[in-house]
C-alpha positions in Angstrom: 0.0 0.0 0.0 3.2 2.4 0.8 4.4 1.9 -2.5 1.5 2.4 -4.3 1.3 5.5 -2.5 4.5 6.4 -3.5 4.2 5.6 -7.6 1.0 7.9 -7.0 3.0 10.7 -5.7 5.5 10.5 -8.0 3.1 10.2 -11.0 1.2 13.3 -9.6 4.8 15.2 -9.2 5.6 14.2 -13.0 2.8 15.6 -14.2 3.2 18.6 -12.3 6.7 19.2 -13.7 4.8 18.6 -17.2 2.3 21.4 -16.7 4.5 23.9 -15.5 6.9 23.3 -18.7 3.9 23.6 -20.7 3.1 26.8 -19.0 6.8 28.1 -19.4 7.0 27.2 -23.3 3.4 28.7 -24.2 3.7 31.6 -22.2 7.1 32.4 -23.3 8.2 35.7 -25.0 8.0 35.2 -28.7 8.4 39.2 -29.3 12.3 40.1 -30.9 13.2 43.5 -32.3 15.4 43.4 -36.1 17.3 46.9 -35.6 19.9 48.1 -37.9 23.4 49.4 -36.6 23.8 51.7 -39.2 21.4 54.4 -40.9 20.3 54.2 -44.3 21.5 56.6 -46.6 18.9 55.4 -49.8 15.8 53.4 -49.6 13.9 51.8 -52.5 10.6 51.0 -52.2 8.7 49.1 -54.8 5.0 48.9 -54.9 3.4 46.7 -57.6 4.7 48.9 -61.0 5.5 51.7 -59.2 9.2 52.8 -57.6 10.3 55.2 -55.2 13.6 56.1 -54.6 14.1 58.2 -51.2 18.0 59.4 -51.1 19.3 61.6 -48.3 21.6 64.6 -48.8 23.7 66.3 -45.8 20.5 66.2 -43.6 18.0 66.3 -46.0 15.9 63.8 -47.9 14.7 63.7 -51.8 12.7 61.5 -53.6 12.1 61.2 -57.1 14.3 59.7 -59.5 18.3 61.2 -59.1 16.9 62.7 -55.9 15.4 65.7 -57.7 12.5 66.8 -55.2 12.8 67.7 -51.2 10.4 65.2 -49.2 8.2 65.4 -46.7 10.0 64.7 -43.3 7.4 63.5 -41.5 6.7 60.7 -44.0 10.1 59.9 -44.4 10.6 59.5 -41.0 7.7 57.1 -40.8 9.2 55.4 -43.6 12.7 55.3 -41.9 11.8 54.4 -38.1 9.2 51.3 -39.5 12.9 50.2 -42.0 15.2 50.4 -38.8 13.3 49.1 -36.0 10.9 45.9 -37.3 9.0 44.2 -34.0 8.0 41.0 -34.6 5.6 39.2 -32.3 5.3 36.0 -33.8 5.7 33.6 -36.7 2.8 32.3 -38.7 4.3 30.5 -41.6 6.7 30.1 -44.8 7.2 31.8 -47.9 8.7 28.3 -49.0 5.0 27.5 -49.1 2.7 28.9 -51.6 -0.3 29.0 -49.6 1.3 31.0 -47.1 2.2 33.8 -49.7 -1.1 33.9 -50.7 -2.9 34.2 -47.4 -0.8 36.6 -46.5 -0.5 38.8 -49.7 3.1 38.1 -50.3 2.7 37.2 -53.8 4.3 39.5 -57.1 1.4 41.9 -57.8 0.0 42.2 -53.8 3.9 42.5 -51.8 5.7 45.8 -51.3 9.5 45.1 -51.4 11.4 47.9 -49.1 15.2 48.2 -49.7 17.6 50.2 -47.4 21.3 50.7 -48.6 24.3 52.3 -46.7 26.8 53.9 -49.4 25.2 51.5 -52.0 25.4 48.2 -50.0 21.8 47.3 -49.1 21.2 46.5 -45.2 17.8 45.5 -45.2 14.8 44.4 -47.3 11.5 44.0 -46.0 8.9 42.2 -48.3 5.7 43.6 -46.9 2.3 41.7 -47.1 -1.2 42.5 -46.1 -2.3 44.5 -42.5 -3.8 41.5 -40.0 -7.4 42.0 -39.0 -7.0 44.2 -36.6 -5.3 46.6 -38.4 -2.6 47.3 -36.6 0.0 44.3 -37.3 1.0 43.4 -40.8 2.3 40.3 -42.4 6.0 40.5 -43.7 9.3 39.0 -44.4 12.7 40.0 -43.4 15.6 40.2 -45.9 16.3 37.0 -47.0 14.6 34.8 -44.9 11.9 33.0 -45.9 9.4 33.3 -42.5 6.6 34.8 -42.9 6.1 37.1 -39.4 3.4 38.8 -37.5 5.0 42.6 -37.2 3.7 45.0 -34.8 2.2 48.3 -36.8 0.5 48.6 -40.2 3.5 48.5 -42.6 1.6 48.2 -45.4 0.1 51.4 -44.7 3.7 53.0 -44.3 5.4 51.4 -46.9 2.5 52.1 -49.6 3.2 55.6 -50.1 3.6 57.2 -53.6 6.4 59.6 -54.8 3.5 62.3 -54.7 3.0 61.1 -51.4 6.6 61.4 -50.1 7.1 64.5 -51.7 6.8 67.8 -49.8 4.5 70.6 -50.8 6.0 73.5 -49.1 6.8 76.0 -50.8 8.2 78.8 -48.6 8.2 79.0 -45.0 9.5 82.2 -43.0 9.7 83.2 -39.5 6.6 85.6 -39.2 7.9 88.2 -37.2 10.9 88.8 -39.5 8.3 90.0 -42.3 9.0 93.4 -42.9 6.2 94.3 -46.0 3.5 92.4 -48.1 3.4 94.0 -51.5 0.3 93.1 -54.2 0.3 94.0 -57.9 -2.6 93.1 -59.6 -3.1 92.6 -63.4 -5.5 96.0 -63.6 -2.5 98.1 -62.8 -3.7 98.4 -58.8 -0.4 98.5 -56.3 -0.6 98.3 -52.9 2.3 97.6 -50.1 1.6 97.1 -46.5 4.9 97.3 -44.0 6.1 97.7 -40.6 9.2 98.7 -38.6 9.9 99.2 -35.1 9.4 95.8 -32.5 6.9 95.2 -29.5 4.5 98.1 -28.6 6.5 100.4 -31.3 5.9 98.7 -34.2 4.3 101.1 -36.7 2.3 99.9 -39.5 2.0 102.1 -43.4 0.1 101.1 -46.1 0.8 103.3 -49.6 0.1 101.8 -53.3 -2.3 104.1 -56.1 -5.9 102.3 -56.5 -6.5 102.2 -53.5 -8.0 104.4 -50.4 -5.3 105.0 -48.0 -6.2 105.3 -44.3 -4.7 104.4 -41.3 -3.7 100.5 -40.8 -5.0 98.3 -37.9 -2.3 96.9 -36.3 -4.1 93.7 -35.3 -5.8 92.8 -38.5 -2.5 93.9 -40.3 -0.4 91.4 -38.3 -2.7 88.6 -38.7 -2.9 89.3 -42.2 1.8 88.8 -42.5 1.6 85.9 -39.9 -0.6 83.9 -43.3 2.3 84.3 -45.6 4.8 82.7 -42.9 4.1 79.1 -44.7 2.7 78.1 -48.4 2.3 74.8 -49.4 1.3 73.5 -52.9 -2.0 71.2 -52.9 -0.5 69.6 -55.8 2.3 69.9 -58.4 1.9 70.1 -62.0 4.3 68.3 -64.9 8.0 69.3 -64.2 7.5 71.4 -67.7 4.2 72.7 -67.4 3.8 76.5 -67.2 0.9 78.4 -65.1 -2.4 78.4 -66.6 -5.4 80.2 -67.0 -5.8 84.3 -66.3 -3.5 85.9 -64.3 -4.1 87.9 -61.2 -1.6 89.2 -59.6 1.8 89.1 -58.4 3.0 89.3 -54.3 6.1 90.0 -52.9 6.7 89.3 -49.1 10.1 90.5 -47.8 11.5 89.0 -44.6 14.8 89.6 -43.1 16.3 91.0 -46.5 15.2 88.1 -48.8 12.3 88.9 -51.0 10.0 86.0 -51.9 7.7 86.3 -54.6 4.4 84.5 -55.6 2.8 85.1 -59.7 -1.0 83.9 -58.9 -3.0 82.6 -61.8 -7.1 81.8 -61.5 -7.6 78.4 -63.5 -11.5 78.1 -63.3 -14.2 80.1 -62.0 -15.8 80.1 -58.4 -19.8 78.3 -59.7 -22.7 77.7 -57.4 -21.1 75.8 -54.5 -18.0 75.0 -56.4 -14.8 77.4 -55.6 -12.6 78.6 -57.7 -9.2 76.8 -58.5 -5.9 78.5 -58.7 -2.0 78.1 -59.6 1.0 79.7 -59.2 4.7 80.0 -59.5 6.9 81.3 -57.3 10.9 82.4 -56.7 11.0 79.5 -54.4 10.4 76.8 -56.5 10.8 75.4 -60.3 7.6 74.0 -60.5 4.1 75.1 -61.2 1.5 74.2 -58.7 -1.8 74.0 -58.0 -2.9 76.6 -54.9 -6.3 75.2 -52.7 -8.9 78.1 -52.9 -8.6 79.2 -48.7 -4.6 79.5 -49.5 -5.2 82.0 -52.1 -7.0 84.2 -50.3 -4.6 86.1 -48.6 -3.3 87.3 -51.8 -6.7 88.1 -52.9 -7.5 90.6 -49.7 -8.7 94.2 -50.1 -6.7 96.4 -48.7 -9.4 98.3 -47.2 -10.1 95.0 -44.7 -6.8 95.9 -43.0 -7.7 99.8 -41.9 -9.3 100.8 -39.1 
């Protein structure tokens, strides 16, 4: 009876040591982090027909094919941060296995391939699949390797970005309270210049131009009015070779700390019922036409007169 006691005990003990192992091994940390030692000096992306070349420059990134337009940093930075750090949380199959590509949208035609390079020698590729359910994981596989993870973040999302997409649309941006004058000249012949001089409670504000009624300038309406030409962003580019279009309107100057930046506005279709009208411009600060959205172009359109007391 002892030593059936006994084979009981130890069977009970066994099987205790078996569930706790089982415990350990399902409940262990599947989670590792890929993170590049060095930072990437190019990245390719390539989405379907589509390629994107991103190419940094002293501090500064391009995109565009020989690097020929500035990007938009806070893309690129998604774009970088999701190429140098990958979290994976688990694996969930092969790419050795057809099925699995397919599932998980890693097949030619569905997969985003994601090249980074370091003075021309690539460091990583990531061969990006479809988001998970949830939305926030994606499907993907890390340079050559051919399992399929579970990442943490919707890379598909990141890595599916167009050159448009990438590429910045600002056009100018100034330190407001360096702007010394806002000058308009419109197509009818009507000049008008608004300045300042003086700092803090001594600025003083002149307007002067012919077409106009001159009068005395409120300060605050005149200082809101410069603090809108501190930033200008395209809401789209036209064809590297494409000229403005449409009628002419006018053409603004804005000096700022001795630089002169200057803006020719052009009116390519008609404000109609609810639909507002649709402008482009070029400007000093950039090669390319582009198109301006309707609330930007406002400020150039102002009449004087809104800015006097």
């Amino acid at each position: 009876m002892q030593k059936r006691k006994m084979i009981l005990l130890c069977a009970c003990a066994l099987l205790l040591f078996v569930c706790i192992v089982q415990a350990i091994t399902k409940n262990k940390n599947t989670v590792r982090v890929f993170t590049l030692k060095e930072e990437p000096d190019s990245i390719l992306i390539e989405n379907g027909s589509e390629s994107v070349s991103l190419v940094k420059n002293g501090e500064d990134w391009f995109v565009g094919k020989d690097g020929k337009y500035a990007a938009n940093k806070a893309n690129v930075d998604s774009v970088l941060n999701a190429v140098k750090s990958v979290k994976v949380l688990d694996k969930v199959g092969s790419a050795s296995n057809e099925a699995s590509k397919i599932r998980y949208d890693l097949t030619d035609g569905k997969k985003i391939t994601v090249r980074a390079y370091v003075s021309g020698k690539e460091v990583r590729k990531l061969t990006v699949g479809k988001a998970s359910a949830t939305g926030s994981q994606g499907y993907i596989l890390i340079d050559d390797s051919s399992d399929v993870y579970l990442a943490s973040g919707n890379l598909n999302s990141t890595f599916s970005k167009s050159q448009a997409d990438l590429r910045s649309n600002s056009i100018w941006s100034i330190e407001k309270n360096t702007i010394g004058s806002v000058s308009i000249k419109k197509a009818d012949g009507t000049e008008w210049k608004v300045s300042r001089s003086g700092q803090s409670e001594n600025i003083e504000w002149k307007i002067d131009g012919h077409g106009i009624v001159t009068g005395e300038v409120d300060g605050q309406k005149a200082e809101s009015w410069f603090g809108e030409f501190a930033a200008l962003s395209a809401s789209s580019w036209y064809a590297d070779d494409a000229t403005p279009d449409g009628t002419y309107l006018l053409t603004c100057e804005v000096e700022a700390g001795g630089k002169t930046v200057a803006l020719d506005l052009f009116q390519t279709k008609e404000e109609k019922d609810d639909q507002q009208a649709e402008y482009c411009a070029s400007s000093t600060e950039s090669p390319y036409t582009f198109a301006l959205a309707s609330y930007s172009a406002k400020k150039f359109l102002k009449n004087p007169d809104e800015l006097l007391k």
